[in-house]
N, C-alpha and C positions, 0 to 999 in steps of 0.2 A: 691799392691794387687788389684785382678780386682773384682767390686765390684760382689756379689753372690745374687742374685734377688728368695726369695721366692715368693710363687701361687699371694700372693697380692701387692708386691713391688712394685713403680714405677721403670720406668729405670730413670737412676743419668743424672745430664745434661751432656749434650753432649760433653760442654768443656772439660770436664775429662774425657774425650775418652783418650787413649793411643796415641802415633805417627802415629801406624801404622791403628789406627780407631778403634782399640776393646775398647767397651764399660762397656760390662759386659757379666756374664754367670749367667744360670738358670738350674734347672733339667726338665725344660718341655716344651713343643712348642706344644700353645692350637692356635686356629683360632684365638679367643680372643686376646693372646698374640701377635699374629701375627699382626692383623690389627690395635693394639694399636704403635705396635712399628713402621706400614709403617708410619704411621699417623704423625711422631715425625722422620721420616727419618731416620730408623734405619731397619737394616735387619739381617738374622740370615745366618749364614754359618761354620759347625764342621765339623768332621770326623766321623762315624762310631763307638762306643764306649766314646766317650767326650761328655763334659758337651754344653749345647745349648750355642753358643759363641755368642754376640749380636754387628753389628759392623755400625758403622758412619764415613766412612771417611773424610778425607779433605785433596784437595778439592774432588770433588763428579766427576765422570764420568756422563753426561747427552748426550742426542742427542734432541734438538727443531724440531719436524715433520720438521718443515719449513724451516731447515737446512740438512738435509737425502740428502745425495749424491748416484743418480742413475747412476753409471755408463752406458757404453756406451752397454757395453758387455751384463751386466743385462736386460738391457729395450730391447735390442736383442732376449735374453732367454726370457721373459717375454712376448714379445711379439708371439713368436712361439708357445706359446702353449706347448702344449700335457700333461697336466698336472692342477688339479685346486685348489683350495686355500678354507679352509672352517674352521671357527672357531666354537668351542668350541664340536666338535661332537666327538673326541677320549683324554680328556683330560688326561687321565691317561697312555694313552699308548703314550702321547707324552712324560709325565716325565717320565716313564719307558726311554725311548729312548735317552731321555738328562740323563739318569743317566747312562746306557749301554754301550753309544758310547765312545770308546778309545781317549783322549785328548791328543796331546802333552805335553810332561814334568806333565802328570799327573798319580800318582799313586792310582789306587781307585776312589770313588767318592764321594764327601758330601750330594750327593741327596739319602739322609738314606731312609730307611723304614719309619720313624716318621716321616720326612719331606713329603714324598710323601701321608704320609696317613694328615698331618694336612693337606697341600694345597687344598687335595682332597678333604678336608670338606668346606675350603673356596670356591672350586670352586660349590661344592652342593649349595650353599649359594648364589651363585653369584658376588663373586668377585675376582676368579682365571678364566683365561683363559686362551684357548690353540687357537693359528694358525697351522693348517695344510696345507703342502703340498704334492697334494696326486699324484702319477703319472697314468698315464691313461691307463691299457693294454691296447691290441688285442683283448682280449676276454668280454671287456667292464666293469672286475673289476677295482678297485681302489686298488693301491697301496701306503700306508704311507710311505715316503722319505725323509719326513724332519718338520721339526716345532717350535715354540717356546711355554714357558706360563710364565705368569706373572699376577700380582693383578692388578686391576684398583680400584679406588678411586677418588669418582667426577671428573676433568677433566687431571686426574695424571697416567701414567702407569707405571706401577714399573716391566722392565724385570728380569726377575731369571735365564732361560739357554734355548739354543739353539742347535738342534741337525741336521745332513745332514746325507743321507745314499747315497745321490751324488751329484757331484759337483753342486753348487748353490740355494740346496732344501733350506737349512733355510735361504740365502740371500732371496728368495723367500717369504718365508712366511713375513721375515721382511716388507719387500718391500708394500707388503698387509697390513700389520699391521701398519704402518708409514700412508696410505692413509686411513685406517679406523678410524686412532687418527687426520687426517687432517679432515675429513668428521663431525666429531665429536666434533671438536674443543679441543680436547686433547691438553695441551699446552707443554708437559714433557713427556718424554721418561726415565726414570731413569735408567741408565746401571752401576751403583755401584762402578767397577771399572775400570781403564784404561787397554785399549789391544791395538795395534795396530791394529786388524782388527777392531772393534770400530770406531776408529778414521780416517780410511779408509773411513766409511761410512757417515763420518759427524757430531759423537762425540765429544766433547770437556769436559776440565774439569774447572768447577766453583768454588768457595768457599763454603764451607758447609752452610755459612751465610746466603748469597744467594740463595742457594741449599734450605733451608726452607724456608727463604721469598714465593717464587715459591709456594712450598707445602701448606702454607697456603694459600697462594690464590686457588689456585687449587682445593684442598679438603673441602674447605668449603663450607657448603651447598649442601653437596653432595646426589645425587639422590639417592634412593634406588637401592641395587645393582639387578642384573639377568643377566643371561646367553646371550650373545651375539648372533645377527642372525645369526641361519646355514650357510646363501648361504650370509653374509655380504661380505664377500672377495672373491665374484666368480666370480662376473663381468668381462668380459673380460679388459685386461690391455691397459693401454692408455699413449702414449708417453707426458709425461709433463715437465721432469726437469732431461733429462737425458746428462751427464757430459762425 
């Protein structure tokens, strides 16, 4: 049975996670809950109607900034222009967007309504973020094209989803976001699980052991949170480590 976690439970260690990472399940997903459980390297992920499912894999998907493979193509794209990068100024209309857009082999989507309303309290809060990338018209508006969001926690970023409305908009905003956690000295990129597009960019998978080792270091002593610079990812792009 998978352990059932009331409002004050702790979650069970980790060890007794299932095969496949599930942890546990709860009836609620508070900010609270949320940033207790990044905290302890656990993330939540259901369906529409199910109970909050709490999951720890092993091993873990991670990306090291200092590992991010720029392709050739990318720092190309990157470098042209006509389009620019700005965090945290549309963050609810990026998770709208990663909940919206049609997946391969996916039916529906787990980015519920509760999900996107607790994030949205952690991002009030300062510790949910959104990368945008916006395209540039003719007529001198902005167009939202792509983006990611995810928590940060002292020097730890824990992605959630990533959405494109054309080719290469959320490699994009990654690409931005990998050099704002190098800037920053973010040591961890957390991507939860394996995909081959992941591992394209310079993912790998660790052992969960490990995988906390890291997080403790990481999060400890962590700075009070807040909302990331508007124009942090606007700087024009500069050819460093492109593959």
């Amino acid at each position: 049975m998978i352990p059932w976690l009331e409002a004050r439970d702790a979650f069970p260690p980790l060890g007794t996670a299932q095969p496949n990472g599930l942890l546990a399940a709860s009836g609620e997903l508070t900010p609270s809950r949320l940033l207790d459980a990044y905290r302890q390297g656990i993330f939540p992920w259901f369906s529409a109607g199910d109970p909050v499912l709490w999951w720890s894999p092993d091993p873990r998907t991670v990306l090291f900034p200092a590992e991010f493979r720029l392709s050739r193509s990318l720092n190309k794209t990157l470098r042209r222009g006509g389009f620019c990068v700005r965090l945290d100024t549309a963050f609810s209309r990026v998770m709208a967007s990663c909940a919206n857009v049609p997946r391969p082999g996916q039916d529906g989507t787990w980015i519920t309504a509760d999900i996107q309303s607790a994030y949205g309290a952690l991002h009030q809060a300062g510790w949910a973020h959104s990368v945008e990338t916006w395209r540039m018209e003719a007529n001198g508006e902005k167009t939202l094209i792509g983006g990611l969001y995810g928590v940060a926690i002292g020097r730890m970023f824990y992605g959630e989803s990533m959405f494109a409305h054309c080719a290469d908009a959320s490699k994009i905003a990654l690409a931005h976001l990998i050099r704002y956690l190098r800037q920053h000295e973010f040591g961890l990129l957390d991507c939860q699980v394996r995909t081959r597009h992941l591992l394209s960019l310079g993912a790998r998978e660790i052992p969960r052991a490990e995988f906390i080792k890291h997080l403790s270091r990481l999060t400890a002593n962590a700075a009070p949170p807040g909302l990331w610079p508007k124009d942090g990812a606007a700087r024009p792009w500069q050819d460093v480590e492109a593959k």
